[in-house]
N, C-alpha and C positions, 0 to 999 in steps of 0.2 A: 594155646589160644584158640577159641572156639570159632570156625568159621560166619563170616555175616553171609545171609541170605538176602539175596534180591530179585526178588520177584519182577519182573515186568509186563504188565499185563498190554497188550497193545495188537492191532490188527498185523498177522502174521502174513507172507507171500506164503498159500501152502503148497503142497507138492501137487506136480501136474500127471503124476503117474497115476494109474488105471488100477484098476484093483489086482489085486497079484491072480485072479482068473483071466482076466478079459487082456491083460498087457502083452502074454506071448502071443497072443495072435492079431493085434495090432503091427507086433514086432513083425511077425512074419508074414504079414499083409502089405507090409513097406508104408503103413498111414502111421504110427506111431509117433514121429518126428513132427510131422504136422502137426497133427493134432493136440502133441504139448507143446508147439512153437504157439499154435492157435489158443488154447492157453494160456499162455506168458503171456500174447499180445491184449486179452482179454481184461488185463488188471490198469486201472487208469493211471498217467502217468504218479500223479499223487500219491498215490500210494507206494511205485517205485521211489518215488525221493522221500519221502515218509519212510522206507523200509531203510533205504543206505543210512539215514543220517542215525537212526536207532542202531544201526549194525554200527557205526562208527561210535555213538555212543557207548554201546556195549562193550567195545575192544578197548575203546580207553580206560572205563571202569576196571575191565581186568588188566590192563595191563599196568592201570597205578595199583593195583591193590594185590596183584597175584594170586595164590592158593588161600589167603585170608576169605574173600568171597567163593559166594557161588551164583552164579548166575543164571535163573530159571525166566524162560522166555513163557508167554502165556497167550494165545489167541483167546481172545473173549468171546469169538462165535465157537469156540469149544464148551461140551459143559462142564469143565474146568476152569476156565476162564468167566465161564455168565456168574459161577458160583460162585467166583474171587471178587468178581467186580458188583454183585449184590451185598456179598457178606461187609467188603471196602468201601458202599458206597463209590465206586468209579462210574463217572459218568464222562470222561476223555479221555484222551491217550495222549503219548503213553503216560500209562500208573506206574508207577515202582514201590515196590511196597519191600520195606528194611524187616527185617527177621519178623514179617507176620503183623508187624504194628505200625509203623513209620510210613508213615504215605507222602507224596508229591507225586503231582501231575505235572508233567511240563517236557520242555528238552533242554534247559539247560544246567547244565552237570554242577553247576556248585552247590545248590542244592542237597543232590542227589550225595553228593562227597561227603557233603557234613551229617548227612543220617550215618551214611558206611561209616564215619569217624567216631559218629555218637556210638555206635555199634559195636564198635572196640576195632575198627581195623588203623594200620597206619598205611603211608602211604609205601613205595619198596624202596626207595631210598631210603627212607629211615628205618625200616624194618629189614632189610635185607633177603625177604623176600622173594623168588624168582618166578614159580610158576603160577600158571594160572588154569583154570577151571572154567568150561562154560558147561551149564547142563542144559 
């Protein structure tokens, strides 16, 4: 059975570390902490509850579907993400886009189920199923 791909294109929380030059001596300055706490605090609350509820999203997807999906997350201020989201037409988040073709926008999973089903996956109960995959 061929794995389904799901793409999700959506604003990602990216990392608050420092480029792998300038981080050892933040480290050994003792501002490091700060400065990715100062960081963290920097991202509006929105976008924290925008990220859990897509992380929750996400886990559910794998965890009905197991090793049948893969799940590739996508920041659109990347230019892998501007490319997906011109080539798809996405103009919201989040996108999900099923093996390359199959779009919805939105956050509610039934949707999102019935492309992965169109797609050839089952759910793991019916499929017996166990692991899962996030890429």
């Amino acid at each position: 059975m061929a794995t389904v791909e799901i793409e999700v294109i959506a604003p990602l929380v990216s990392g608050v570390k420092h480029c792998q030059h300038c981080q050892p001596f933040l480290e050994d300055a003792g501002i490091s902490a700060p400065i990715q706490q100062q960081e963290i605090d920097s991202y509006p609350e929105e976008m924290w509850r925008d990220y859990a509820r897509l992380s929750d999203l996400v886990r559910n997807l794998s965890g009905r579907y197991g090793d049948q999906v893969r799940i590739v997350l996508i920041d659109p201020h990347t230019p892998v993400g501007f490319l997906k989201s011109v080539r798809h037409w996405v103009r919201r988040y989040p996108t999900f886009i099923v093996n390359g073709r199959a779009k919805y926008t939105g956050w509610d999973e039934g949707p999102i189920a019935d492309l992965v089903r169109a797609g050839g996956a089952t759910e793991r109960g019916q499929s017996g199923h166990d692991a899962s995959r996030i890429a």
